[in-house]
DSSP file (Angstrom, degrees, kcal/mol; ACC not computed):
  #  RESIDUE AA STRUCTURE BP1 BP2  ACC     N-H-->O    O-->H-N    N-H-->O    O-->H-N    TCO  KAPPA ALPHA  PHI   PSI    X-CA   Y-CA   Z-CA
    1    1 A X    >         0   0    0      0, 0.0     3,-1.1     0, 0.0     4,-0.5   0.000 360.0 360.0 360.0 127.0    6.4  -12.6    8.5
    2    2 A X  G >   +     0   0    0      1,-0.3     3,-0.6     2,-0.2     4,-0.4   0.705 360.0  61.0 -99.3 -30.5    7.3  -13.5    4.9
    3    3 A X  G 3  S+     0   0    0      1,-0.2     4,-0.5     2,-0.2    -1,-0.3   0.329 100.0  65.9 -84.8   2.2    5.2  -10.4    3.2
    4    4 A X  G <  S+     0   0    0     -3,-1.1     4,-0.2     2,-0.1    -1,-0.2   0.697 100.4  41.8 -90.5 -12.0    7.5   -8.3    5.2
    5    5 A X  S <  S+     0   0    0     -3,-0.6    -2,-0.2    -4,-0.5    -3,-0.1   0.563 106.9  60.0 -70.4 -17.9   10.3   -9.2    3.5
    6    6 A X  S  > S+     0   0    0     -4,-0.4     4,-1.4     2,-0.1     3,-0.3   0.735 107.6  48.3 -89.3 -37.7    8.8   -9.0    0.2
    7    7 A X  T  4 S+     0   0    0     -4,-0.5    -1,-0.1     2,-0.2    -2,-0.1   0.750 100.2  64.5 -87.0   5.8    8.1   -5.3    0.8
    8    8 A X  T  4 S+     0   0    0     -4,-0.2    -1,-0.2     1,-0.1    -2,-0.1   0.579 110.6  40.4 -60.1 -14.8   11.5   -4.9    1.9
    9    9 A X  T  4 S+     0   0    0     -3,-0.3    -2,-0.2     2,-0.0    -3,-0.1   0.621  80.1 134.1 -86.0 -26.9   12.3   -5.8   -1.6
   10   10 A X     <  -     0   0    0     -4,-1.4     2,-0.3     1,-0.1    -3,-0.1   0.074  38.0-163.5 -41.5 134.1    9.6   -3.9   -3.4
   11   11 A X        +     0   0    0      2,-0.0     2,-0.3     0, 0.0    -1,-0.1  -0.709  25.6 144.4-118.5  82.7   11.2   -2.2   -6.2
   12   12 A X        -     0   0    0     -2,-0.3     5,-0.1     1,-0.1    48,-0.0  -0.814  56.6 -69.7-114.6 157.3    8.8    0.9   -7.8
   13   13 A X    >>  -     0   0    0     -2,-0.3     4,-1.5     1,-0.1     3,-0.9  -0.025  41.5-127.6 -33.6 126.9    9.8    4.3   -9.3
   14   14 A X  H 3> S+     0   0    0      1,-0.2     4,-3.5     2,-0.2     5,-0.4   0.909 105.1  68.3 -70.5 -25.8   10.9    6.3   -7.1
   15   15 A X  H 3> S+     0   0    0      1,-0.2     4,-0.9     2,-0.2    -1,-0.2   0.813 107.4  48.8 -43.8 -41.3    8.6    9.3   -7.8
   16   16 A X  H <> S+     0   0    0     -3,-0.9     4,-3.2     2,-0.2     5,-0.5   0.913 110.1  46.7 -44.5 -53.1    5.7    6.7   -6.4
   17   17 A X  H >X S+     0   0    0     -4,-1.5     4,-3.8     1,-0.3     3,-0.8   0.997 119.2  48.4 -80.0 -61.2    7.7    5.7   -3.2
   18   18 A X  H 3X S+     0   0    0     -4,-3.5     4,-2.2     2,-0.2    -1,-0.3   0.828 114.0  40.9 -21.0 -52.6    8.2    9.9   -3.0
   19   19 A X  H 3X S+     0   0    0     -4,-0.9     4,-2.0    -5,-0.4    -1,-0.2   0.775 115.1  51.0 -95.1 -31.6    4.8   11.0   -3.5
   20   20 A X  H <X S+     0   0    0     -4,-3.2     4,-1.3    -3,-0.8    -1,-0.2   0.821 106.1  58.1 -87.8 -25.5    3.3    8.1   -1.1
   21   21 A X  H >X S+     0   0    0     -4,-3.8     3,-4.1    -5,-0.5     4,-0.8   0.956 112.9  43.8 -48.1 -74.4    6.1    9.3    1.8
   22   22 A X  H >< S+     0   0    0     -4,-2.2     3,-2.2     1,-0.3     4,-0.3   0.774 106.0  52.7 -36.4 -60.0    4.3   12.7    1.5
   23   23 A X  H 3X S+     0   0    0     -4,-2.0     4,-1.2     1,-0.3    -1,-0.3   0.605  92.6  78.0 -73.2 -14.0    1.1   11.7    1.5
   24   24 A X  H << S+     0   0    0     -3,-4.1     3,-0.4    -4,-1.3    -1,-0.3   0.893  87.0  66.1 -46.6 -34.6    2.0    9.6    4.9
   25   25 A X  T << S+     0   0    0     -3,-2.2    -2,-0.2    -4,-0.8    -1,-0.2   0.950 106.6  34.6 -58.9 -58.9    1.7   13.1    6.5
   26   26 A X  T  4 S+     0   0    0     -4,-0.3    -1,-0.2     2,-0.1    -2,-0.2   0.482  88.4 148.5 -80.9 -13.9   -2.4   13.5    5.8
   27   27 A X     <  -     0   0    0     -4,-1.2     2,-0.3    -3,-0.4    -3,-0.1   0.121  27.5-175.7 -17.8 121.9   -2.8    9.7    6.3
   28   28 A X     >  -     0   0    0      1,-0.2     4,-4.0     2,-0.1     5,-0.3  -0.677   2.5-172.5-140.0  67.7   -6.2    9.0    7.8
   29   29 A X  H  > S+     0   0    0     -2,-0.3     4,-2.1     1,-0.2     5,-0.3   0.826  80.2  47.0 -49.7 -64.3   -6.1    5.3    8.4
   30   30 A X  H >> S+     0   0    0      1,-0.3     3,-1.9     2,-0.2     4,-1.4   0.791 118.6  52.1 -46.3 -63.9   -9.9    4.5    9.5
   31   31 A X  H 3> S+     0   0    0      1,-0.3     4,-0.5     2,-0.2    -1,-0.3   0.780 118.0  24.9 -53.4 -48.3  -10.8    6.7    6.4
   32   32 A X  H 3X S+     0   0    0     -4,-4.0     4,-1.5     1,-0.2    -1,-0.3   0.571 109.2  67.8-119.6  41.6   -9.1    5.5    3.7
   33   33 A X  H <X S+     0   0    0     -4,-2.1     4,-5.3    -3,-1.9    -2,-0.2   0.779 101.9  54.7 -61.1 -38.9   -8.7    2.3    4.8
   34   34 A X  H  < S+     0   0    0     -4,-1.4     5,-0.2    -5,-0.3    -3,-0.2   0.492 113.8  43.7 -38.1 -33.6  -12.6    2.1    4.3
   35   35 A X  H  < S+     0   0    0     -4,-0.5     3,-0.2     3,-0.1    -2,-0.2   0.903 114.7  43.5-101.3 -45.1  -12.2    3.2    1.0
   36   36 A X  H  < S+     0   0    0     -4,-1.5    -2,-0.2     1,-0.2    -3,-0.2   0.845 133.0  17.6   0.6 -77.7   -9.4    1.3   -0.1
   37   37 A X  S  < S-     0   0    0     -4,-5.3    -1,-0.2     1,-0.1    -3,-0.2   0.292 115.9-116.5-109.7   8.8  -10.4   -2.2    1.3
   38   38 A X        -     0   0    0     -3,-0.2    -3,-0.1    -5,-0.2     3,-0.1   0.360  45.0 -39.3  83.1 133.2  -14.2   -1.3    1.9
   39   39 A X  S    S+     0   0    0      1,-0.2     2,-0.9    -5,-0.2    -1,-0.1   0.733 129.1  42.1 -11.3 -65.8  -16.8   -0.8    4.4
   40   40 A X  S    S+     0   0    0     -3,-0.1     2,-0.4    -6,-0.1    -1,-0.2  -0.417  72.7 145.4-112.7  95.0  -15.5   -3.9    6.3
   41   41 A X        -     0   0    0     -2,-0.9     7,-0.1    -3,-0.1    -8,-0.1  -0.875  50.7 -90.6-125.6 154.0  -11.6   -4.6    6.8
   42   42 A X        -     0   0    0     -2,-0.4    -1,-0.1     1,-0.2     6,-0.0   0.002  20.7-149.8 -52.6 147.1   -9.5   -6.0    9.3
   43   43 A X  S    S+     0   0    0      4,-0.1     2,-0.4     3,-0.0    -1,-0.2   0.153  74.9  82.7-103.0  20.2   -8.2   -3.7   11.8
   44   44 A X  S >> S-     0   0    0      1,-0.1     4,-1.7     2,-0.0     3,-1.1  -0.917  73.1-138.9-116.6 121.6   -4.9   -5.8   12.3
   45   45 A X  H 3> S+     0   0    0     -2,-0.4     4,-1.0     1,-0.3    44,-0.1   0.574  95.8  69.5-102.5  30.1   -2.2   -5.3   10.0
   46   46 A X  H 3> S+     0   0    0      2,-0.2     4,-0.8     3,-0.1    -1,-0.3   0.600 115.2  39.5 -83.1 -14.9   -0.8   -8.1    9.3
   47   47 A X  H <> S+     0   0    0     -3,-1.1     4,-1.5     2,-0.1    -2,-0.2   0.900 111.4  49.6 -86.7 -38.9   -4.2   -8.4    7.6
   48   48 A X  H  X S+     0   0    0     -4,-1.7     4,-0.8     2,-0.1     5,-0.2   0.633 109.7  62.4 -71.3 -38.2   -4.8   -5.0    6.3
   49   49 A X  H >X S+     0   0    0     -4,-1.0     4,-6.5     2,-0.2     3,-2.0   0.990 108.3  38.6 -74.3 -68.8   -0.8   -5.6    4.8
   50   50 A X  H 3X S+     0   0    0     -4,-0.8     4,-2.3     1,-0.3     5,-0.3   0.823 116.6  52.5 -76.2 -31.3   -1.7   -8.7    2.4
   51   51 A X  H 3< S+     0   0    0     -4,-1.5    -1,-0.3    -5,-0.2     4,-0.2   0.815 111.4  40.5 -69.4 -15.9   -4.7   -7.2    1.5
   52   52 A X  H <X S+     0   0    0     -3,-2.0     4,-2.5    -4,-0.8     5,-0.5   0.761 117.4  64.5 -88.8 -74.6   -3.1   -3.7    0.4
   53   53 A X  H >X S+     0   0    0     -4,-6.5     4,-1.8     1,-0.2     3,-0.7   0.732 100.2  40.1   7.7 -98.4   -0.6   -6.4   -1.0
   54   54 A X  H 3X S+     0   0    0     -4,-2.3     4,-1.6     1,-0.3    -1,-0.2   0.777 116.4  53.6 -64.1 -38.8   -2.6   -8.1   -3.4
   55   55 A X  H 3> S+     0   0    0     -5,-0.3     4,-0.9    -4,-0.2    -1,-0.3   0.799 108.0  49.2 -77.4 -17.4   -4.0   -4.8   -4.4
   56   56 A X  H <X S+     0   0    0     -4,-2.5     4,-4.8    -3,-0.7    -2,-0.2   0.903 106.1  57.6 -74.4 -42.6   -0.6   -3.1   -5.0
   57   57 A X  H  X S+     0   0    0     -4,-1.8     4,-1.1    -5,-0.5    -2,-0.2   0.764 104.4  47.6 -86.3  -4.0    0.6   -5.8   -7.0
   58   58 A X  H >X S+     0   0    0     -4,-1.6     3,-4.6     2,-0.2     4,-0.8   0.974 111.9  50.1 -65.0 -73.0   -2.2   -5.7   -9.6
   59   59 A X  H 3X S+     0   0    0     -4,-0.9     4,-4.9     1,-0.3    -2,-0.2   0.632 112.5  47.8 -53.0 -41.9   -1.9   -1.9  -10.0
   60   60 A X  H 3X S+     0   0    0     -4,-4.8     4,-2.7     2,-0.2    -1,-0.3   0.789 108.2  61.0 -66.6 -16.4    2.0   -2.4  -10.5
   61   61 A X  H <X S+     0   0    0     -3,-4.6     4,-1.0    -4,-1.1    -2,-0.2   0.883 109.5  36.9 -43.7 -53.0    0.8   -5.1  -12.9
   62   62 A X  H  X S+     0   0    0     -4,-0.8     4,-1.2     2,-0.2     5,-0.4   0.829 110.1  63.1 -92.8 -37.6   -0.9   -2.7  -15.1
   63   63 A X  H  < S+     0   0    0     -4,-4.9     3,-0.4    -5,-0.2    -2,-0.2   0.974 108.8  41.4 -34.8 -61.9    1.7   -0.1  -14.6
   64   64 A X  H  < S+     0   0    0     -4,-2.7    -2,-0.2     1,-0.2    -1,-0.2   0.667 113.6  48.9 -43.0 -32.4    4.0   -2.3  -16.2
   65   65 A X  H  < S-     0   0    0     -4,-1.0    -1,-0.2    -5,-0.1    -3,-0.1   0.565 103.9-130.6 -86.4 -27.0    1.7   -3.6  -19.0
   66   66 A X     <  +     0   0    0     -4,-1.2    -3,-0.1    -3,-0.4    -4,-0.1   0.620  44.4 174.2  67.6  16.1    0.7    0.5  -19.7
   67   67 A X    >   -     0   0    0     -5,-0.4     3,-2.5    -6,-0.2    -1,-0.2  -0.345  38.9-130.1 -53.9 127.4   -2.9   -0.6  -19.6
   68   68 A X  T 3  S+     0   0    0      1,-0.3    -1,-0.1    -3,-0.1    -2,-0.0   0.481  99.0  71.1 -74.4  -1.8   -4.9    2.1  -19.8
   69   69 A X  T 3  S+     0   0    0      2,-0.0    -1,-0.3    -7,-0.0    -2,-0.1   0.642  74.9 125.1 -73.9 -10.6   -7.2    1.3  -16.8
   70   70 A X    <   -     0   0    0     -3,-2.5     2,-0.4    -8,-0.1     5,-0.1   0.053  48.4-161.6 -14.9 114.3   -4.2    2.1  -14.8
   71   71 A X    >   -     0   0    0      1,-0.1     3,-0.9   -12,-0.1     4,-0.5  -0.555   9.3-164.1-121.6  94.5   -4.7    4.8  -12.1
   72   72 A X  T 3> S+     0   0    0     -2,-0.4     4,-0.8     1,-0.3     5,-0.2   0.550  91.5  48.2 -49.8 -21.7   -1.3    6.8  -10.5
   73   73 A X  H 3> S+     0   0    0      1,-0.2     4,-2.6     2,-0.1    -1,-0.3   0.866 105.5  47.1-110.5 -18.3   -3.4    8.0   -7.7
   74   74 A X  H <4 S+     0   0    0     -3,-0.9     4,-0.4     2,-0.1    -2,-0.3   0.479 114.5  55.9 -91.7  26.7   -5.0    5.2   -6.6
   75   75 A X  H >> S+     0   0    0     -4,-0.5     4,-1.2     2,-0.1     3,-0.6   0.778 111.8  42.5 -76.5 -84.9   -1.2    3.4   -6.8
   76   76 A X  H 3X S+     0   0    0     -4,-0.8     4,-3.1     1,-0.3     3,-0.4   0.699 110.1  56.1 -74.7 -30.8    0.2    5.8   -4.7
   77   77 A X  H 3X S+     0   0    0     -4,-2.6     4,-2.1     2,-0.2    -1,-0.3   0.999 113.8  47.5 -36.6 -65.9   -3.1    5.8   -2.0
   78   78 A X  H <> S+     0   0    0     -3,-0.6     4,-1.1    -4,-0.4    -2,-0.2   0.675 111.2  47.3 -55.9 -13.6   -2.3    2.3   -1.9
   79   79 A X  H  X S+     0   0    0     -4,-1.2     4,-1.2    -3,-0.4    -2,-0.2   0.985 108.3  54.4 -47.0 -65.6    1.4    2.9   -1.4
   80   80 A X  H  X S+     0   0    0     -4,-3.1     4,-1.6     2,-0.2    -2,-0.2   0.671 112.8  40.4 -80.6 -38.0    0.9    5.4    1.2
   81   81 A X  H >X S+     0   0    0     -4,-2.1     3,-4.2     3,-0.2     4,-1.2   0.938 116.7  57.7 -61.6 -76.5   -1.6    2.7    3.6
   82   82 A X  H >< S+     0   0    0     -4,-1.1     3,-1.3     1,-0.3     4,-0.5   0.510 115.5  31.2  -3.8 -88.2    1.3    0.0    2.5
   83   83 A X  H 3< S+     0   0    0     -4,-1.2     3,-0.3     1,-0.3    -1,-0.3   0.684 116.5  60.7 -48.3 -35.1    4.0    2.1    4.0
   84   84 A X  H X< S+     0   0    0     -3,-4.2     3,-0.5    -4,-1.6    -1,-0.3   0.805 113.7  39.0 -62.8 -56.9    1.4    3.4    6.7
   85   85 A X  T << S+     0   0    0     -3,-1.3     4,-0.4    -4,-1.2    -1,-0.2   0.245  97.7  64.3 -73.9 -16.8    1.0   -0.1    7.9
   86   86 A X  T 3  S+     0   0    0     -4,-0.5    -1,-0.2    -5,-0.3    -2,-0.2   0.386  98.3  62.3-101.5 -22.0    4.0   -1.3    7.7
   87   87 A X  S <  S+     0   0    0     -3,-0.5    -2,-0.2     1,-0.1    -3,-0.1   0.744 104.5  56.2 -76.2 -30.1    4.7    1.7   10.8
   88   88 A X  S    S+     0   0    0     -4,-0.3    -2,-0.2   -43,-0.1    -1,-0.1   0.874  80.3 112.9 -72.0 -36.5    2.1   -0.4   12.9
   89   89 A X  S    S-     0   0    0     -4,-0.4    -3,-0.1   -44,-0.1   -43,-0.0   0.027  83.8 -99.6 -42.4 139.8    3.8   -3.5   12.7
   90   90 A X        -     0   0    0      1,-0.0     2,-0.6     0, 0.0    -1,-0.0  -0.170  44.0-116.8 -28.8 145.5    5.3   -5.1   16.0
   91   91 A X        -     0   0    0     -3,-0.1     2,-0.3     2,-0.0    -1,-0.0  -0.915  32.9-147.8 -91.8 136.4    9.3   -4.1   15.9
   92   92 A X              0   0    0     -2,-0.6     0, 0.0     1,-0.0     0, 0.0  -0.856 360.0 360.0-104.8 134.3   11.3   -7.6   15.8
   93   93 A X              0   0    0     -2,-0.3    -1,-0.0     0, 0.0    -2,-0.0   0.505 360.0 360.0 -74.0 360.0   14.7   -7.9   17.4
C-alpha cells in the first residue's frame, strides 16, 4: 500500500506525535471516527487511512503556513485515528 509508506515517512513535531501516542489510550474509534470523517465513513482502513490522510495533510499545511484557522487539537485527534489505524492494518511479511 503506497500511503503506508508515506506515513512511515511522516515527519511532524514531536510534541504532536507525543500527545497523539497518549491520546491512543482513550481512543474510541466508532466515536470519533464519526466525528472526524462524519456520520458516514468506511469501516475498512485502508479507507478510513487516505481519508484521515488528506485531512492530516491540510492541517499540517496550515501548520506550516501559521494560518490562523489552524487548530492543535483537532491535528493531534487526527494524529491519534492516523496512528490508531495504522494498528488495524493487516501485518505484511
Amino acid at each position: 500500500m503506497q500511503l503506508l509508506g508515506v506515513l512511515e515517512n511522516i515527519v511532524r513535531p514531536k510534541i504532536l506525535l507525543t500527545a497523539a501516542r497518549i491520546c491512543m489510550e482513550t481512543y474510541t474509534r466508532d466515536t470519533e471516527l464519526k466525528r472526524l470523517l462524519g456520520a458516514q465513513y468506511a469501516s475498512h482502513p485502508d479507507q478510513v487511512l487516505n481519508r484521515l490522510s488528506r485531512q492530516e495533510t491540510k492541517l499540517e499545511d496550515a501548520r506550516k503556513c501559521g494560518s490562523a484557522a489552524y487548530d492543535m487539537r483537532l491535528h493531534i485527534q487526527v494524529m491519534t485515528a492516523l496512528l490508531q489505524e495504522l494498528h488495524l492494518l493487516p501485518k505484511t511479511s
